[in-house]
Chimera marker file (.cmm) of the C-alpha trace (Angstrom):
<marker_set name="trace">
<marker id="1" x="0.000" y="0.000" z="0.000" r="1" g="1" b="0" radius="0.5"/>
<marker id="2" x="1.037" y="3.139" z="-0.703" r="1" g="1" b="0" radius="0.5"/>
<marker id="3" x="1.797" y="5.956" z="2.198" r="1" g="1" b="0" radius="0.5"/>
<marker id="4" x="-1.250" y="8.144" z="1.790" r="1" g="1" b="0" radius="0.5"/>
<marker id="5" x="-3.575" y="4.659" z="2.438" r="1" g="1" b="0" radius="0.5"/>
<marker id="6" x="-1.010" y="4.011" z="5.436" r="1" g="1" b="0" radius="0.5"/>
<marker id="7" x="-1.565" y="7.132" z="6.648" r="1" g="1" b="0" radius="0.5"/>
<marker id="8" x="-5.111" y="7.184" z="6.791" r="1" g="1" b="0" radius="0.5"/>
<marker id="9" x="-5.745" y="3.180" z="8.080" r="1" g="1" b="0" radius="0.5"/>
<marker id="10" x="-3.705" y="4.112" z="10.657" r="1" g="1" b="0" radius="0.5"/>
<marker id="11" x="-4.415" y="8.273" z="11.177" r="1" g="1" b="0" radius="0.5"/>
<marker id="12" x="-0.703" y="8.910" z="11.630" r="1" g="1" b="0" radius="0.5"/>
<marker id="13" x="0.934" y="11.192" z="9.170" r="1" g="1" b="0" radius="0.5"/>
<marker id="14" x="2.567" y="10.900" z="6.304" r="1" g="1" b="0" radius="0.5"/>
<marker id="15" x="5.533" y="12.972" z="7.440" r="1" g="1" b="0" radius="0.5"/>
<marker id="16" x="5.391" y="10.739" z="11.030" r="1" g="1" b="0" radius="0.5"/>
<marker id="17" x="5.412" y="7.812" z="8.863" r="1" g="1" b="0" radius="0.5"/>
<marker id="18" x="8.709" y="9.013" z="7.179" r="1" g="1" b="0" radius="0.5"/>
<marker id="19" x="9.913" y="10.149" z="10.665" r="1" g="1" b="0" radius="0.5"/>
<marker id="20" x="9.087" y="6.154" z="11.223" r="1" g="1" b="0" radius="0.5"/>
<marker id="21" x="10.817" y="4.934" z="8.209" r="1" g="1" b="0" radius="0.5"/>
<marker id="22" x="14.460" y="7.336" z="8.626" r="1" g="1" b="0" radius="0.5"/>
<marker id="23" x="14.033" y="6.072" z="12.440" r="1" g="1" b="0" radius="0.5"/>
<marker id="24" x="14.550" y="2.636" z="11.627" r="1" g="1" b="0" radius="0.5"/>
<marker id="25" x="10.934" y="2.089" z="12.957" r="1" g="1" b="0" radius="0.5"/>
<marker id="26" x="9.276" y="0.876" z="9.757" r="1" g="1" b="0" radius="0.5"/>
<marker id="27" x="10.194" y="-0.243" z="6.290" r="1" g="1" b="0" radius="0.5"/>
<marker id="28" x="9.007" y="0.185" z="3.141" r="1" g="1" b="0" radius="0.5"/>
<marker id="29" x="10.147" y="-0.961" z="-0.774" r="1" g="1" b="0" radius="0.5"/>
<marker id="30" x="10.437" y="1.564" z="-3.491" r="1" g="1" b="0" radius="0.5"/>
<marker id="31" x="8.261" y="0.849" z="-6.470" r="1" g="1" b="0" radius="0.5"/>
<marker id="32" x="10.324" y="1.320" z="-9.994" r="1" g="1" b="0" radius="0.5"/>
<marker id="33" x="8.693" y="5.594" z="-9.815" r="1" g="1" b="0" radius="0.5"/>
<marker id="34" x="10.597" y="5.329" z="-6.279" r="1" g="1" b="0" radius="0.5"/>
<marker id="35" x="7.288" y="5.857" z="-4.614" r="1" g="1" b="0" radius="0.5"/>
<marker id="36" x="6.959" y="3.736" z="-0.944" r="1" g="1" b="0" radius="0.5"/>
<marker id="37" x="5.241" y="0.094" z="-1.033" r="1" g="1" b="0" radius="0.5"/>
<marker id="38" x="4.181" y="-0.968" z="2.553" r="1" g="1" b="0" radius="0.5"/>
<marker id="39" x="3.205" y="-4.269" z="3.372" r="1" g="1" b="0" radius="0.5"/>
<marker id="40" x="-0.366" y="-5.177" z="4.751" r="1" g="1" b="0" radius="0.5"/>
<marker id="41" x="1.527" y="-6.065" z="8.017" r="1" g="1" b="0" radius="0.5"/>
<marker id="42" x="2.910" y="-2.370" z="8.395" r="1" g="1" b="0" radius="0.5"/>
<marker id="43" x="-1.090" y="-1.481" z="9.871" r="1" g="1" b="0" radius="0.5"/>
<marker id="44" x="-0.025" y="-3.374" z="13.139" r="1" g="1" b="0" radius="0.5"/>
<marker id="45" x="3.907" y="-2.306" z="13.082" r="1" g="1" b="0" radius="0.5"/>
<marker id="46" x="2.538" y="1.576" z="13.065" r="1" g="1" b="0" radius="0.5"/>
<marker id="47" x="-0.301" y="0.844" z="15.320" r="1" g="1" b="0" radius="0.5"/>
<marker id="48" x="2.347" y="-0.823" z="17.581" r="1" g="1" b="0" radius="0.5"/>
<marker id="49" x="4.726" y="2.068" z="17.773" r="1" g="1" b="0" radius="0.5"/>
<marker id="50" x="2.276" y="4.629" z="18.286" r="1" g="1" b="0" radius="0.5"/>
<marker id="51" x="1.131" y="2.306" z="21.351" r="1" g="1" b="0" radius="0.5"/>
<marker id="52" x="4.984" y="3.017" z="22.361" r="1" g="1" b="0" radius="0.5"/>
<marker id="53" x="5.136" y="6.636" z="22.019" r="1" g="1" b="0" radius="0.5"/>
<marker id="54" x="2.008" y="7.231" z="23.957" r="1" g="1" b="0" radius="0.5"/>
<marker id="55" x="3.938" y="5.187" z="27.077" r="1" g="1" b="0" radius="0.5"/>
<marker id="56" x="6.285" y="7.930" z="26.573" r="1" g="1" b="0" radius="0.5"/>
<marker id="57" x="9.627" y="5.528" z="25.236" r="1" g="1" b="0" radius="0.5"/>
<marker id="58" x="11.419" y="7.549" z="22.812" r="1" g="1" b="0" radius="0.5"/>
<marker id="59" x="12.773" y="6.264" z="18.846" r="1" g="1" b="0" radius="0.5"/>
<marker id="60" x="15.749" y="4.770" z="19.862" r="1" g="1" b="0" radius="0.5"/>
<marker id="61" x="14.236" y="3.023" z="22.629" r="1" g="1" b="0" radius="0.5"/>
<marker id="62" x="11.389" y="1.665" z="20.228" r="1" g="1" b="0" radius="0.5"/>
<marker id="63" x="13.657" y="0.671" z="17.734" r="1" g="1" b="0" radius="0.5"/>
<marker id="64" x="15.766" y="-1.827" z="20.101" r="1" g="1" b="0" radius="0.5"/>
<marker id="65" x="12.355" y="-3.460" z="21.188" r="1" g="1" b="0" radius="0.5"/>
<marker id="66" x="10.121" y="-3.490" z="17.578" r="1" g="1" b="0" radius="0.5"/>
<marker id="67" x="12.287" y="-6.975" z="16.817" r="1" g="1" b="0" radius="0.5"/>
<marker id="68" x="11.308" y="-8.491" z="19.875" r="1" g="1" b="0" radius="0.5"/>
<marker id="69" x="7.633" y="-7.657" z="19.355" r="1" g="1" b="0" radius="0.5"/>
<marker id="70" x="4.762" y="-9.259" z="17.239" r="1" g="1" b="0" radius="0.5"/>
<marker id="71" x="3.080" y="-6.426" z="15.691" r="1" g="1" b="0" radius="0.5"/>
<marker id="72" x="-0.471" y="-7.926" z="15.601" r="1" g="1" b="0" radius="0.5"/>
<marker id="73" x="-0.763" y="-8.713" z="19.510" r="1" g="1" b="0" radius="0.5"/>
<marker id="74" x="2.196" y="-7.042" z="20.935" r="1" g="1" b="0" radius="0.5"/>
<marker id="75" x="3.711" y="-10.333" z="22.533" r="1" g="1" b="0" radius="0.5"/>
<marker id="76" x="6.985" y="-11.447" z="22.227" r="1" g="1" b="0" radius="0.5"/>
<marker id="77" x="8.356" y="-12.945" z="18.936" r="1" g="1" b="0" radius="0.5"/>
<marker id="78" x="10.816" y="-15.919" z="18.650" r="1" g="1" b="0" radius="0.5"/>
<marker id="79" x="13.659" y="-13.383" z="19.005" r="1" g="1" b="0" radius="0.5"/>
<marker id="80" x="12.621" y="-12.095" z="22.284" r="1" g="1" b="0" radius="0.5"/>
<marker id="81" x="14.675" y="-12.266" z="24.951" r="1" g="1" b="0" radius="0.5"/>
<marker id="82" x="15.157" y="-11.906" z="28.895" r="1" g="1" b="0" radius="0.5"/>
<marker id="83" x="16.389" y="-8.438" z="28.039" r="1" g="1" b="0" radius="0.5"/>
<marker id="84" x="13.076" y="-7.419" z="26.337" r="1" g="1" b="0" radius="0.5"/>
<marker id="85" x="11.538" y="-8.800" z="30.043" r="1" g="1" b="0" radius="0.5"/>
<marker id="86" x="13.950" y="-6.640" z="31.586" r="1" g="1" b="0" radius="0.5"/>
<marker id="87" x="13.603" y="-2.940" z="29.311" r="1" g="1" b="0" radius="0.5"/>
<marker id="88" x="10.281" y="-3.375" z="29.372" r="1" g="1" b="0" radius="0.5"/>
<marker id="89" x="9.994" y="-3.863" z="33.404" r="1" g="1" b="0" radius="0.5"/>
<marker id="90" x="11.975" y="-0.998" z="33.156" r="1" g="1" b="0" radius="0.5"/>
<marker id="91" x="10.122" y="1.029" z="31.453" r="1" g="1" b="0" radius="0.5"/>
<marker id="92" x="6.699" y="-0.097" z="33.214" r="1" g="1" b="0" radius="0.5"/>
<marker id="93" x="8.270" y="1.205" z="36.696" r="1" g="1" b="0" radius="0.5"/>
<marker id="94" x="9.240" y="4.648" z="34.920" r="1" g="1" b="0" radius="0.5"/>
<marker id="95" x="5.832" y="4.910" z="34.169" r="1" g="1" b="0" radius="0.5"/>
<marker id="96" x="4.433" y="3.925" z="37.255" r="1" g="1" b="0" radius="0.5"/>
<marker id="97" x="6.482" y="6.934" z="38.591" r="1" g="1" b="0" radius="0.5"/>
<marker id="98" x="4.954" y="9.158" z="36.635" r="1" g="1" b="0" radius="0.5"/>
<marker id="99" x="1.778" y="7.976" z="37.541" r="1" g="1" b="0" radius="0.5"/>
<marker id="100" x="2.423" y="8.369" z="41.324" r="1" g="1" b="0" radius="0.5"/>
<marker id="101" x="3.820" y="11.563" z="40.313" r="1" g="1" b="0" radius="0.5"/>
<marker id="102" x="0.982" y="13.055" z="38.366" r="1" g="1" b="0" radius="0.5"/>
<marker id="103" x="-1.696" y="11.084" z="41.425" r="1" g="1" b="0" radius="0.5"/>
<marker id="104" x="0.313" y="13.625" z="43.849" r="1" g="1" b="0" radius="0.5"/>
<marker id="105" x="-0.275" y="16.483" z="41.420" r="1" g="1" b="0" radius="0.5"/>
<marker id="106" x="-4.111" y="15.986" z="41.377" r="1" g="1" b="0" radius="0.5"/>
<marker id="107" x="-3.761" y="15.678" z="44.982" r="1" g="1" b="0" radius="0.5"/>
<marker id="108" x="-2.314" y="18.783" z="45.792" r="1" g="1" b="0" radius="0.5"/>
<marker id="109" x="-4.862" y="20.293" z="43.150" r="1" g="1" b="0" radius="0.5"/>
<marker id="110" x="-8.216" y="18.848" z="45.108" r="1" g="1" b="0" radius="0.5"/>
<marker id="111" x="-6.626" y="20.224" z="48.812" r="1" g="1" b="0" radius="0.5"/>
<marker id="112" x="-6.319" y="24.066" z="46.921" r="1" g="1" b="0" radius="0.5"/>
<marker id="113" x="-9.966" y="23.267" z="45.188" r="1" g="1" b="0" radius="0.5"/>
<marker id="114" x="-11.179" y="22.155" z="48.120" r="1" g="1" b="0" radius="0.5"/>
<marker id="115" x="-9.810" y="25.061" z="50.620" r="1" g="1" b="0" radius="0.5"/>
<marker id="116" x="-10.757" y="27.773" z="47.719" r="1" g="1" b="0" radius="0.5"/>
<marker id="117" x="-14.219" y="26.666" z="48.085" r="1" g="1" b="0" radius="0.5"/>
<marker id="118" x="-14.633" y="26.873" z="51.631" r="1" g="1" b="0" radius="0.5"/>
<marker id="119" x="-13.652" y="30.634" z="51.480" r="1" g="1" b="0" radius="0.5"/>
<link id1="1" id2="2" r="1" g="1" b="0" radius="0.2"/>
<link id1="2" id2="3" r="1" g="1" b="0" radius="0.2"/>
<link id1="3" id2="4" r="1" g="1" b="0" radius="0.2"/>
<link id1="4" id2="5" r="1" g="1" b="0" radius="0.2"/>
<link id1="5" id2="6" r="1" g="1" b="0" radius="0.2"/>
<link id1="6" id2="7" r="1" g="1" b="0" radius="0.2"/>
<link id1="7" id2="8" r="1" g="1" b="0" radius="0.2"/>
<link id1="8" id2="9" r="1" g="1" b="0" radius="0.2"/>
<link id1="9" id2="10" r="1" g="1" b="0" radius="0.2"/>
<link id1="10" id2="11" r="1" g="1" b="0" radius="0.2"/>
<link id1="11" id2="12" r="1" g="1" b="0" radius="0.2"/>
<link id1="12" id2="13" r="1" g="1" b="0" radius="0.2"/>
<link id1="13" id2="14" r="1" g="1" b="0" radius="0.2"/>
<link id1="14" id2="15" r="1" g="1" b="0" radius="0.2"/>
<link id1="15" id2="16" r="1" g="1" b="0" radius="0.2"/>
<link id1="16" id2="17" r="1" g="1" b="0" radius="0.2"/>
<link id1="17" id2="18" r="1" g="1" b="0" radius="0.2"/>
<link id1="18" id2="19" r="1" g="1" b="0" radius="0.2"/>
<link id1="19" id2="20" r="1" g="1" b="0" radius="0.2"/>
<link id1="20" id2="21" r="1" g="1" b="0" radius="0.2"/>
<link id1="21" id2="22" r="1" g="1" b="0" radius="0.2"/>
<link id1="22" id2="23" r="1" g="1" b="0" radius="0.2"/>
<link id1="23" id2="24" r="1" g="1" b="0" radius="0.2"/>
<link id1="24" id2="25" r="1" g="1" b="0" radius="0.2"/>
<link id1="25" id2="26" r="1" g="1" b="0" radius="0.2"/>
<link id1="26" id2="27" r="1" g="1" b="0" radius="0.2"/>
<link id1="27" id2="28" r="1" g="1" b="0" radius="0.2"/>
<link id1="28" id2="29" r="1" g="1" b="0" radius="0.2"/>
<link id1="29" id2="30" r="1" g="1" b="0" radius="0.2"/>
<link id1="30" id2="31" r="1" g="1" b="0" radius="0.2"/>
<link id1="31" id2="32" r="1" g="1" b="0" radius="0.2"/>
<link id1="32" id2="33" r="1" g="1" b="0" radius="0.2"/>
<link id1="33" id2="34" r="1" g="1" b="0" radius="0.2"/>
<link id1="34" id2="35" r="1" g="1" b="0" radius="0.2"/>
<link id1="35" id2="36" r="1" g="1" b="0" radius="0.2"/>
<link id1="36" id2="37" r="1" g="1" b="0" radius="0.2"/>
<link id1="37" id2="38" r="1" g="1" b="0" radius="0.2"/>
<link id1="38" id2="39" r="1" g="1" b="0" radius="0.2"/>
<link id1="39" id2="40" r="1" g="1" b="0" radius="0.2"/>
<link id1="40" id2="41" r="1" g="1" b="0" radius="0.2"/>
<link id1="41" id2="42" r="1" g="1" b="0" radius="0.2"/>
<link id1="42" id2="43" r="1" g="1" b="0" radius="0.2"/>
<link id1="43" id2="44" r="1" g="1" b="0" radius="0.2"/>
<link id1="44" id2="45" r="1" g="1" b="0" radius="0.2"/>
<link id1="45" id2="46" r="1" g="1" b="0" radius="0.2"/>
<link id1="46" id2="47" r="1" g="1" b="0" radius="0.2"/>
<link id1="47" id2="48" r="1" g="1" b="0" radius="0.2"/>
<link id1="48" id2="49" r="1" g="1" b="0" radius="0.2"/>
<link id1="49" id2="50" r="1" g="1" b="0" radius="0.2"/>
<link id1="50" id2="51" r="1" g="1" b="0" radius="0.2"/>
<link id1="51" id2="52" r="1" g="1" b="0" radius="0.2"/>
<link id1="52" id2="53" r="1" g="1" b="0" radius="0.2"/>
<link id1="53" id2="54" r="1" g="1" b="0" radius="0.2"/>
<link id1="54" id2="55" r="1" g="1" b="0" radius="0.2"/>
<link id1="55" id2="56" r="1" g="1" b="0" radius="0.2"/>
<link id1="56" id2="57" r="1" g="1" b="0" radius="0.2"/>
<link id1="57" id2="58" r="1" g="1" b="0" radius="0.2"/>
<link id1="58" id2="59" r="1" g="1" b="0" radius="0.2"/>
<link id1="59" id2="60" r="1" g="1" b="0" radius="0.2"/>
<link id1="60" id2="61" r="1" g="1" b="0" radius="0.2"/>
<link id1="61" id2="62" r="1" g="1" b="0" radius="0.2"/>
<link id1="62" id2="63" r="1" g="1" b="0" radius="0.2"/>
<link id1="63" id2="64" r="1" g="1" b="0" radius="0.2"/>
<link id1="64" id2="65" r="1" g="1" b="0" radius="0.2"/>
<link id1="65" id2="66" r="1" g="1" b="0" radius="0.2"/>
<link id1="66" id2="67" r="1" g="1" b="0" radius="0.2"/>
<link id1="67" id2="68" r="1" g="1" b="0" radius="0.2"/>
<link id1="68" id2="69" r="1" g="1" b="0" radius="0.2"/>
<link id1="69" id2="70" r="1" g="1" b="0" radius="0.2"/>
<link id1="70" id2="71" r="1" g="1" b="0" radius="0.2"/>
<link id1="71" id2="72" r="1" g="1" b="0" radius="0.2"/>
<link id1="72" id2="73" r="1" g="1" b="0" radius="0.2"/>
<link id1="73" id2="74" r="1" g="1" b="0" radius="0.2"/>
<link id1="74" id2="75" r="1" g="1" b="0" radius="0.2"/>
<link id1="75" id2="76" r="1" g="1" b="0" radius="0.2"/>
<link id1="76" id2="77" r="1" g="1" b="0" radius="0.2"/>
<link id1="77" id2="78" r="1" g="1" b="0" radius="0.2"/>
<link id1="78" id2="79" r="1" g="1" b="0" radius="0.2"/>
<link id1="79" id2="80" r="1" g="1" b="0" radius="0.2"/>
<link id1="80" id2="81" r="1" g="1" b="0" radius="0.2"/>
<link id1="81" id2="82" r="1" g="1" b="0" radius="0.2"/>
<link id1="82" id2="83" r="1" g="1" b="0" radius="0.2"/>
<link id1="83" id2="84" r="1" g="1" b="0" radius="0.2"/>
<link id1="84" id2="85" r="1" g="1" b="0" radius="0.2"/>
<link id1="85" id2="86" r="1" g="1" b="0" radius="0.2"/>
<link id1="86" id2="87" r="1" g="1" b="0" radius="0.2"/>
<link id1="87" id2="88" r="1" g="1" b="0" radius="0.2"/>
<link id1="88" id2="89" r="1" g="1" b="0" radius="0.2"/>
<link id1="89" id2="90" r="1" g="1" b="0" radius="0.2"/>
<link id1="90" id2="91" r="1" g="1" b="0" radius="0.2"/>
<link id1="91" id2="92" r="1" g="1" b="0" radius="0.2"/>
<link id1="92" id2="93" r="1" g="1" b="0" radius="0.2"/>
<link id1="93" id2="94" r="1" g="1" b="0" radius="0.2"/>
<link id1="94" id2="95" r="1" g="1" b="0" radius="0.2"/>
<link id1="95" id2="96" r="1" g="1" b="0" radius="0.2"/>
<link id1="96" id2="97" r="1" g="1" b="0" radius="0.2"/>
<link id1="97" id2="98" r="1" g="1" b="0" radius="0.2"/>
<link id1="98" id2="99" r="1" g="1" b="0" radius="0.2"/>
<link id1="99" id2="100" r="1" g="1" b="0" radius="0.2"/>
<link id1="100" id2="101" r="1" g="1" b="0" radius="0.2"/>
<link id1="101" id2="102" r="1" g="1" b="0" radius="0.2"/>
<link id1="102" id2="103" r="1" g="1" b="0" radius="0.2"/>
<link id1="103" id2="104" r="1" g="1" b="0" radius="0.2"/>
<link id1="104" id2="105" r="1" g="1" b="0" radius="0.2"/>
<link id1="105" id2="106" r="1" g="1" b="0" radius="0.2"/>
<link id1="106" id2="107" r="1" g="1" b="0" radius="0.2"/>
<link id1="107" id2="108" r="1" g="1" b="0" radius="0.2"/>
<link id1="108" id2="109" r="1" g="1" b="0" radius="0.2"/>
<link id1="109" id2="110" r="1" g="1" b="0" radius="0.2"/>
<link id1="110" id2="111" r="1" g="1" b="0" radius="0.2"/>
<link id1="111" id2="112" r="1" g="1" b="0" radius="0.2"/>
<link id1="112" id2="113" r="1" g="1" b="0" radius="0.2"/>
<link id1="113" id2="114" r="1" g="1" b="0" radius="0.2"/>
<link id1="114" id2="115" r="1" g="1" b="0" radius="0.2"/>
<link id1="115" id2="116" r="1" g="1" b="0" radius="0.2"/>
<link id1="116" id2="117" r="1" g="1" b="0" radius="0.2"/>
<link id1="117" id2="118" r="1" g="1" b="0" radius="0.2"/>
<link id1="118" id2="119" r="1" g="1" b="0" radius="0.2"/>
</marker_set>
């Protein structure tokens, strides 16, 4: 398929998709006009790294852990490895920081709320 039909099965852009693509993230062949040629399976990959973003890991992170990933569920593939176990634990606890972070935040937003209203 070509990038504009990517682009709108998946409602990412086409200049995220090429972001994707120069990132290592995704691949594409060139047809013989040079235009991209995405596979069927590249729905899942972009659906997959989108799901990766929004967790807030970064390119570079997302590209070590895309091989170690089965686009259509998200499990691990015959490659996977202890260390995927590991990066992702890791990055599950950084977000459950944030969380508790954030949880504080609202916190300290209800008490000032709260005392405002009493006024």
């Amino acid at each position: 398929m070509r990038i504009g039909e990517l682009a709108r099965r998946t409602a990412v852009s086409e200049r995220s998709l090429r972001y994707y693509e120069e990132q290592g993230l995704l691949t594409a062949e060139r047809t013989p006009g040079g235009h991209r040629d995405y596979p069927e399976t590249a729905v899942d990959r972009v659906v997959r790294i989108q799901e990766l973003y929004a967790a807030g890991l970064h390119s570079t992170r997302i590209r070590e852990l895309l091989p170690c990933m089965r686009d259509q569920d998200g499990g691990p593939s015959a490659v996977a490895t202890p260390r995927l176990v590991d990066d992702l634990t890791a990055e599950r606890d950084r977000i459950d920081r944030l969380i508790a972070d954030l949880v504080r935040s609202r916190d300290t937003l209800d008490e000032v709320i709260r005392a405002a209203g009493e006024s």
